[in-house]
Each structure stands twice: as C-alpha cells, then as structure tokens.
C-alpha positions as CSV (number, residue, x, y, z in Angstrom):
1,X,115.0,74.8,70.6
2,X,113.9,77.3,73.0
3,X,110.7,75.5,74.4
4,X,113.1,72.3,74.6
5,X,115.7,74.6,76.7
6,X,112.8,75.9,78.7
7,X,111.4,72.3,79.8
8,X,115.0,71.3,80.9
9,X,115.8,73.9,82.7
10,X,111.8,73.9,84.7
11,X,112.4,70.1,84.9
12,X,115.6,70.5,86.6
13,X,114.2,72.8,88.9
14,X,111.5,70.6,89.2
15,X,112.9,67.3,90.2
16,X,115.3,69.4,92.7
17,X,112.1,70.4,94.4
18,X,110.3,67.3,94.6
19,X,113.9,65.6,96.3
20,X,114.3,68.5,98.6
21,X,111.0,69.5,99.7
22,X,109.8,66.0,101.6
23,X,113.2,65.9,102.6
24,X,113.2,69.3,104.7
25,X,109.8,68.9,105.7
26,X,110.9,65.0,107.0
27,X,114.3,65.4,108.2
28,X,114.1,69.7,109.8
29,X,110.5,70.0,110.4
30,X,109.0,66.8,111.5
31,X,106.6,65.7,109.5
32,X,105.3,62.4,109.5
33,X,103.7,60.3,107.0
34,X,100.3,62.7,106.4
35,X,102.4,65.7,106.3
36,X,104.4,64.4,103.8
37,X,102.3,63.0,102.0
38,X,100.1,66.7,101.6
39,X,103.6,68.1,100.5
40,X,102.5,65.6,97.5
41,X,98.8,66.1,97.3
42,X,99.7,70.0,97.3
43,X,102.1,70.2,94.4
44,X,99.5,68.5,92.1
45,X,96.4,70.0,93.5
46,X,97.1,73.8,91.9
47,X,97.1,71.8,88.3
48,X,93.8,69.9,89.0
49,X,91.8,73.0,89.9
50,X,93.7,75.8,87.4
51,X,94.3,73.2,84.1
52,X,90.7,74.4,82.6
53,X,91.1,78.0,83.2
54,X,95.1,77.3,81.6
55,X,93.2,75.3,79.0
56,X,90.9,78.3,78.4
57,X,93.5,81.0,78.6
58,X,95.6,78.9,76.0
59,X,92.6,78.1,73.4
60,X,91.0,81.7,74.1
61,X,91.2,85.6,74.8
62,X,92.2,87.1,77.7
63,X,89.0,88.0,79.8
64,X,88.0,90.2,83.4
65,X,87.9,86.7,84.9
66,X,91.4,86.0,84.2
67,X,92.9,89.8,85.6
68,X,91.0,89.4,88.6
69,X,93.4,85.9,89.2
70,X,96.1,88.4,88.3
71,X,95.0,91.3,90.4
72,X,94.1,88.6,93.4
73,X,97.8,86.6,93.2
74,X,99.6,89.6,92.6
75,X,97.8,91.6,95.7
76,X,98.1,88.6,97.9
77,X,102.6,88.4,96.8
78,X,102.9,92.1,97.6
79,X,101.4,92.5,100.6
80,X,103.5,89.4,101.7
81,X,106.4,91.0,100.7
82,X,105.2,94.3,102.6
83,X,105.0,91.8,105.7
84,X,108.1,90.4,105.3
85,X,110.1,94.1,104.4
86,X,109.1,94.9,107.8
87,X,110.1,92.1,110.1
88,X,113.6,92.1,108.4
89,X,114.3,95.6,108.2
90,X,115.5,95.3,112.4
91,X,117.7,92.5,111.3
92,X,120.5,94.4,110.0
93,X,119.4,98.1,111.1
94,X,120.5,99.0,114.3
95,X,117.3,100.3,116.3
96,X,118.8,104.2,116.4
97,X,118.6,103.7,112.5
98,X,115.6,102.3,112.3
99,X,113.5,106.1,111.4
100,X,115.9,106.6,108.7
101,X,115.7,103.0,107.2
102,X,111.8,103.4,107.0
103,X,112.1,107.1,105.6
104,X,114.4,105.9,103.2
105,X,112.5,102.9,102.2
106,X,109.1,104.8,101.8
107,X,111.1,107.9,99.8
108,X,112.0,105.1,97.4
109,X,108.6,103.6,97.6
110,X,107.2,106.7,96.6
111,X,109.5,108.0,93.7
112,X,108.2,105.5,91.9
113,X,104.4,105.7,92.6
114,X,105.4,109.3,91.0
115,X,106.6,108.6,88.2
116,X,104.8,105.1,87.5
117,X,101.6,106.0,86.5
118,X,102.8,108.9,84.4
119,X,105.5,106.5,82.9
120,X,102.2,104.0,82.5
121,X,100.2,106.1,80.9
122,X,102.9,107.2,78.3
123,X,103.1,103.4,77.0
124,X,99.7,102.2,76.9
125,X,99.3,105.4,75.0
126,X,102.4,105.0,72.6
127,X,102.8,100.9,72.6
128,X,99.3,99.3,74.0
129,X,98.6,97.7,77.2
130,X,99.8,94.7,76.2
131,X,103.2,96.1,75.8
132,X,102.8,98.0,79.1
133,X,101.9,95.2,81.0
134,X,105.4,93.4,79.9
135,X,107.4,96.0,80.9
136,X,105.7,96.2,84.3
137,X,106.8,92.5,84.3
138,X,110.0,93.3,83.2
139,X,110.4,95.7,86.7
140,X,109.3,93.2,88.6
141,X,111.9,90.7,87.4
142,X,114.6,93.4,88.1
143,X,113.1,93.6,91.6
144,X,113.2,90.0,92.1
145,X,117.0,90.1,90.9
146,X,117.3,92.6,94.1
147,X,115.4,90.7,96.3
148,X,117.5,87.7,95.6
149,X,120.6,89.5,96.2
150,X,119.6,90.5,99.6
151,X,122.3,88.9,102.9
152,X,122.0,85.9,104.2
153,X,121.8,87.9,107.7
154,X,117.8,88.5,106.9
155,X,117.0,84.2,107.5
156,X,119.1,84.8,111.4
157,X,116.6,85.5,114.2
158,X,117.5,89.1,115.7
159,X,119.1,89.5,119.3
160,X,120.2,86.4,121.5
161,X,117.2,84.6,121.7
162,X,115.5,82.2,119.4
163,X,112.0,83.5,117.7
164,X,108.8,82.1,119.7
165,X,107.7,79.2,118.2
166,X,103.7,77.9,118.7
167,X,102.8,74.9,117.7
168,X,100.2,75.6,115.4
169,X,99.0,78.6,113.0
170,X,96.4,79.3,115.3
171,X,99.0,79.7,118.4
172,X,101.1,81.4,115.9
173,X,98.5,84.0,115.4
174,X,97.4,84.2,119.4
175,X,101.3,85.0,120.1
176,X,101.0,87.7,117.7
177,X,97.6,89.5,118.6
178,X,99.2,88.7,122.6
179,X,102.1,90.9,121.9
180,X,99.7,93.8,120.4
181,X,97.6,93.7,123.2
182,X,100.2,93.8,125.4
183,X,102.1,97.0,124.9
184,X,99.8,99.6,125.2
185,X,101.6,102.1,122.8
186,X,101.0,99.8,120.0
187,X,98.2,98.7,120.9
188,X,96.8,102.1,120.8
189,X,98.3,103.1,117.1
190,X,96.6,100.0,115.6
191,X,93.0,101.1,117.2
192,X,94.1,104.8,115.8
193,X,95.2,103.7,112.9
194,X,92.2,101.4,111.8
195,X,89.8,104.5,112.5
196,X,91.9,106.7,110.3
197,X,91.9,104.2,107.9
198,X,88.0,103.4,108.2
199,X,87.4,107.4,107.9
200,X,89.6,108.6,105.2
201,X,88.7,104.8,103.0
202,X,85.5,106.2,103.1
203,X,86.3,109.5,101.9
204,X,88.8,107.9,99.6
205,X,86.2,106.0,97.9
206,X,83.9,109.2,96.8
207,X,86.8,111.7,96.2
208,X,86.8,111.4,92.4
209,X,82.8,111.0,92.2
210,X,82.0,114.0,94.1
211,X,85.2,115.8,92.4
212,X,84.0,115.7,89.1
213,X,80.2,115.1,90.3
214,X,79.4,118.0,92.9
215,X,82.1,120.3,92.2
216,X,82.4,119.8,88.5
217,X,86.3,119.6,88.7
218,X,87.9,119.3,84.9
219,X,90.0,116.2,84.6
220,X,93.2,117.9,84.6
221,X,92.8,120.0,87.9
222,X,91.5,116.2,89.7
223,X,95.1,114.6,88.5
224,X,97.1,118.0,89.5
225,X,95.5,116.9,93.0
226,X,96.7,113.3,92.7
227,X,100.4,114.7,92.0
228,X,100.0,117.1,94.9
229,X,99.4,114.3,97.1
230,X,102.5,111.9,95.5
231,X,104.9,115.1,96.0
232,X,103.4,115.6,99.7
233,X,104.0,112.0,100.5
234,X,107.5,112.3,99.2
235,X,108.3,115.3,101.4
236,X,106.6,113.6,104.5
237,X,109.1,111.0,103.6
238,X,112.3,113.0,103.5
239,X,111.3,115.5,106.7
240,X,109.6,112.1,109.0
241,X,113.0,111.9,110.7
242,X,113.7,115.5,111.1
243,X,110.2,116.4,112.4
244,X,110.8,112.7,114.8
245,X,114.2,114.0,116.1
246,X,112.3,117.5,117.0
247,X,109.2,116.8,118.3
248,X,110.6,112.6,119.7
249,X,109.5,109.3,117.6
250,X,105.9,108.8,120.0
251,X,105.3,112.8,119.8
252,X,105.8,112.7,115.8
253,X,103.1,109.7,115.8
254,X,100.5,111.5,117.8
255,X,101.1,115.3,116.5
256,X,100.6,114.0,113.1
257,X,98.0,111.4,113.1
258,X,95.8,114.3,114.5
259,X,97.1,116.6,111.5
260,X,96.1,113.9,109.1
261,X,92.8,113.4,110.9
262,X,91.9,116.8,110.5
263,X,92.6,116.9,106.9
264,X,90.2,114.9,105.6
265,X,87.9,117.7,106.7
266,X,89.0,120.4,104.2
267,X,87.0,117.5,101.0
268,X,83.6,118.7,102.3
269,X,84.8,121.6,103.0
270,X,85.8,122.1,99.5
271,X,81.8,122.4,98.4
272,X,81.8,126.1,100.1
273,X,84.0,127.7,97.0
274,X,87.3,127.7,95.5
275,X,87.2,124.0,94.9
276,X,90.5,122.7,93.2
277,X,93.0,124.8,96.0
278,X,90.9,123.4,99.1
279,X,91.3,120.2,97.3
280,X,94.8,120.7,96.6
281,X,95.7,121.8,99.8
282,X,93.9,118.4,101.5
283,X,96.0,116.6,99.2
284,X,99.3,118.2,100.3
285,X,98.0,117.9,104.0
286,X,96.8,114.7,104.2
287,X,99.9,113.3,102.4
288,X,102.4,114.9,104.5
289,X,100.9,114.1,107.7
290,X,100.0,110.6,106.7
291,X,103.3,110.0,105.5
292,X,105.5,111.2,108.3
293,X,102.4,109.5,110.6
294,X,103.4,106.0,108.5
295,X,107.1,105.8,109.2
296,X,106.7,107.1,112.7
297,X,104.0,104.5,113.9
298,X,106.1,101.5,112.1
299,X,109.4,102.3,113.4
300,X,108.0,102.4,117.1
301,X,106.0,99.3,116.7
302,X,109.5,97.6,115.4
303,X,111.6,99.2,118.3
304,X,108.6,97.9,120.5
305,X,108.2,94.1,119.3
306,X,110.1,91.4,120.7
307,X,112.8,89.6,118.9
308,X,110.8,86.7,116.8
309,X,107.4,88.5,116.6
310,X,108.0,91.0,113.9
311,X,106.5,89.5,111.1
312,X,103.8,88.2,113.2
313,X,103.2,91.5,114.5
314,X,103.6,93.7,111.4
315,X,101.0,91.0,109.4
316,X,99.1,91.5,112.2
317,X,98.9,95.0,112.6
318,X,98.6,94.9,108.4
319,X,95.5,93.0,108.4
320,X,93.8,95.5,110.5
321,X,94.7,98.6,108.6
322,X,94.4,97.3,105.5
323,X,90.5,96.0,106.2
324,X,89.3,98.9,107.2
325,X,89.8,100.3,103.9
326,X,87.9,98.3,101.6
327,X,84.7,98.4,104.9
328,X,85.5,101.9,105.0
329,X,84.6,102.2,101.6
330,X,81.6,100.2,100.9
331,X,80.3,101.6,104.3
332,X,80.9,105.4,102.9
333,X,79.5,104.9,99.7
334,X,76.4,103.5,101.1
335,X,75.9,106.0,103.4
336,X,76.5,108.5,100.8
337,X,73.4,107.4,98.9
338,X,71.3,107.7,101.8
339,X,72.5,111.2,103.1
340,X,74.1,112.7,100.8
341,X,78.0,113.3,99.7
342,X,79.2,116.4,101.8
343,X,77.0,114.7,104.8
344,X,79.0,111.5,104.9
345,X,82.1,113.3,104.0
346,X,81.6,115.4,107.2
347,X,81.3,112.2,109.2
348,X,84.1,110.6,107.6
349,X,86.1,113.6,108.6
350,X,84.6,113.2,112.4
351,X,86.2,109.5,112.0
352,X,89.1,110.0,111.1
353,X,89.9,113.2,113.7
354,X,88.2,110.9,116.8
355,X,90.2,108.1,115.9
356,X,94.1,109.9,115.6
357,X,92.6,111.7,119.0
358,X,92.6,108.3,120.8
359,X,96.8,108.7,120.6
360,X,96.6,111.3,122.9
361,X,95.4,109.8,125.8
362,X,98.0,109.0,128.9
363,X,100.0,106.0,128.3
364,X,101.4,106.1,131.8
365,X,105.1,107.5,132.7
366,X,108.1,106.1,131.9
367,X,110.9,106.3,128.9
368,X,109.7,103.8,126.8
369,X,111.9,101.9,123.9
370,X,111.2,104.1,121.1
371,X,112.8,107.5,122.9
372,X,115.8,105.7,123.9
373,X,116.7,104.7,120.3
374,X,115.8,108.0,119.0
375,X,118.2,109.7,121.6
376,X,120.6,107.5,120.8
377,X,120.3,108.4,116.8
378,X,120.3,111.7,117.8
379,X,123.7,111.2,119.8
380,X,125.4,109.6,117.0
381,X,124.0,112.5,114.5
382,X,126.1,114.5,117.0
C-alpha cells in the first residue's frame, strides 16, 4: 500500500510536470520546436545513462563509486544554493542591513558546523553510518521545508528596473565577468581574495600531515585546534558588524584580509617550539579575520552590483574563490614533496599576505556605495 501511494502521488507530480514544463518553455520563454522537443529528450536522458548504475545500486552494495555521485550532486546543489542565498539576500534587506543579514546568516551557518561534526561523530559512534547518514537527510528535509516557506518577494527583480537579460549563457556570463571588471573595488577583492584562497588552500591541505607528521601533535590537541577555529569563526561572525561600523565596511575588508594573510604565517612558524598554542592561536586568528574578511567583502560586492546581476556576479565571484582552493592544494602538496613542508608553508604564507596586500592599493577618491549604506545603518543604530 505504501509503494502503491508512493507511485501516485510521483505520478501525479509527474504528469503535472510534463503538461507544464513545454507549456512554460512554449508559451513564456519562446521556445520553438527543437527547444521543446530537448525539454523531452532531457527528462528521459538522466534514466538512459543512470538506469545501470540504479540497476547496480538496487541488485548490489553500496560502493566509493556510488558516494562520489553523492558527494558530486550534493556539492554541485549546495553551492547553487550558496549562489542563489546571495543574490536574494538584497531583495528584501534594505542595503543599511545588508552587514547584519550576512553576519547573521554566517553566525547561523557556523553554529552548526560547531556542533555538526561533534553531533556526527556521536551517532556513527552510537547508531552506525547508515543511521547517521539518514538523519543528515532528515536535516536536510527540514531545511528544504524552510526553503520552501521562503516570500514570494525573492522571484521579483530588486529596484525599478528589470534584470539584464543576454541572449545566451555565454552573454549571460560576459555580463557578469563585465560588471566585475568594471568596478574596481570588486574587482580588486576577487584578485585578493583568490590569492588568499590559493595560499591558505595550500596550507590547508598539509595542516593535519605536518601536525601529526613534523610536530607529532596527539590527536586530541589537532581537534582542540579545529574547535578553536569553529569558535573564532563564530566570533568573527557576531563582532563583523561592530568592527565594520568602527573601522567603515571597505576599511573592515582591507584591515582584515591583511590580518588573515598574515596568519597563515604562525603554521610554519609553529616548527620553532611550543607547537599546539602557535597552532591554536593561527586557528583563532585566521578564523576571526577570515570571518569578519567574508561578510565584509560580500556585503560590499552586493551593495556594489547592479540590480539583475547578483546572482551572476556572486556565481561569478564563487567560481574564482572556490578554484583556487582545490589548485591551491594540489599545487602545495606538490611543492611540499620537493622542498619540504615548513618551506612551502613559508611561501604559502608569502601568498596569502601579498595577495590581502593588493586591497590596499588607491582605489581613487570618492564615497563609494558601500560607506553610504553603512552610514546610513549607523544612523538608524542611532
């Protein structure tokens, strides 16, 4: 009775899809007879290429091949939604509330990457995997409950004019890099921000093997160093406004990319003595810094992006930050091998500082965008 329930209620959904699909793309979007037609092509094509993996997952065991299509989907629907969290967030937050919104939304973001793993780790001890694994499904069916409650206000383009329109993905994409180049402010965090990315990825990547390898940290000292840096992000989160309304929103950006740059240097540094609190205290640092460095570059480039662009902009300036990781990375642990952990930790370090040092150069006179909203937060504060 329950499968029979089950294919009514997917059939339904189903055949609703198939009716209104073609007719949206036909009747709002103006597709013509191919376009249609792929609508078609596309809805069965998933089912010719994934049945014998379904048919193998069905008849067989659950296998490395079949998490890395987990890990890949469910990587490729987060960041999406980390795309699309920021080019809605200006749509029903007033631009003076903007800092706070972000703050806010990485606090949250954060709580529970503190209490997560520990929350993880309890289960798969006490229950299994398995078990974990449905209850981290069960939190993401809560989220999507949230998500789906979101307004209506989030699908209306921001301001009075409509969003820029190209006529293909590829002008889509030119419109986006356009606006980035454009505005030199933003243009100049995303340069920043892939170097600091680049440097501390590389770092990032040999932190636990020359931890445990070079400095012969016990396990539990190497986590107390992963909570130090959850608890600094989470503190960078609740103080990013304050130190923004102090120091101004561009100020904030620049005073603490440079603090998160120069971080990274106390990891090699820790191979001179007293190990775990050098560690400890790169954790905090870099956490803090990075944190209130974060909110402050976002909410400038959303104050800074035309109305229409945001999502274009934010997966934009996504891409680049988030692929200089994974280079950052491979390049760092190669370079380790040939010269030598503390060597390439050093030049990581050099990276990352000469990259958040670009953010100081002039940027020409002028108020620009992001001080006027922050006065104007700070007025209403008043």
């Amino acid at each position: 009775m329950l499968l029979c329930g089950e294919q009514v209620a997917s059939s339904v959904g189903r055949q609703i899809t198939a009716l209104a699909l073609p007719l949206l793309a036909v009747t709002d979007l103006g597709a013509g007879p191919f376009g249609a037609a792929a609508l078609l092509a596309l809805t069965y094509l998933p089912g010719a290429v994934l049945s014998p993996l379904a048919g193998a997952i069905v008849d067989g065991h659950v296998t490395l091949a079949h998490l890395y299509v987990v890990a890949a989907v469910s990587g490729t629907l987060t960041f999406t939604l980390s795309v699309a969290l920021q080019a809605a967030l200006p749509r029903v937050v007033a631009p003076e509330r903007l800092l706070a919104a972000n703050s806010a939304l990485t606090a949250a973001r954060t709580s529970g990457q503190v209490g997560g793993p520990a929350l993880g780790g309890v289960m798969v001890g006490l229950l299994g995997a398995d078990a974990a694994l449905i209850a981290g499904s069960a939190a993401y069916a809560i989220e999507a409950l949230f998500l789906f409650a979101l307004p209506a206000a989030l699908d209306a383009p921001t301001g009075s004019r409509e969003p820029a329109r190209a006529k293909s993905l590829a002008g889509s994409l030119r419109m986006g890099f356009t606006v980035v180049r454009a505005e030199r402010r933003l243009r100049r965090m995303v340069l920043a921000g892939a170097g600091l990315n680049l440097g501390s990825g590389a770092a990032a990547a040999l932190y636990v093997f020359y931890a445990t390898h070079d400095l012969t940290l016990p396990a539990w000292q190497l986590g107390t160093t992963y909570a130090a840096y959850s608890a600094a992000t989470l503190a960078g989160a609740l103080l990013a406004g304050r130190f923004a309304r102090t120091s101004g929103l561009w100020r904030a950006t620049q005073i603490f990319g440079l603090a998160a740059g120069a971080a990274v240097f106390l990891t090699p540094a820790a191979s001179l003595g007293l190990a775990f609190p050098v560690l400890f205290a790169y954790q905090v640092c870099y956490g803090l810094s990075g944190t209130v460095w974060m909110i402050s570059m976002t909410t400038t480039q959303q104050l800074v992006t035309p109305d229409g662009m945001q999502g274009r902009v934010a997966g934009l300036v996504q891409a680049v930050l988030l692929t200089t990781v994974p280079v950052g990375a491979l390049a760092g642990g190669a370079l380790a091998a040939w010269l030598g952990n503390v060597p390439m930790l050093m030049g990581a370090a050099a990276v990352t500082l000469l990259s958040a040092a670009t953010l100081w150069a002039p940027t020409g006179a002028g108020v620009t965008v992001p001080e006027r909203a922050l006065d104007a937060e700070a007025e209403s504060r008043r």
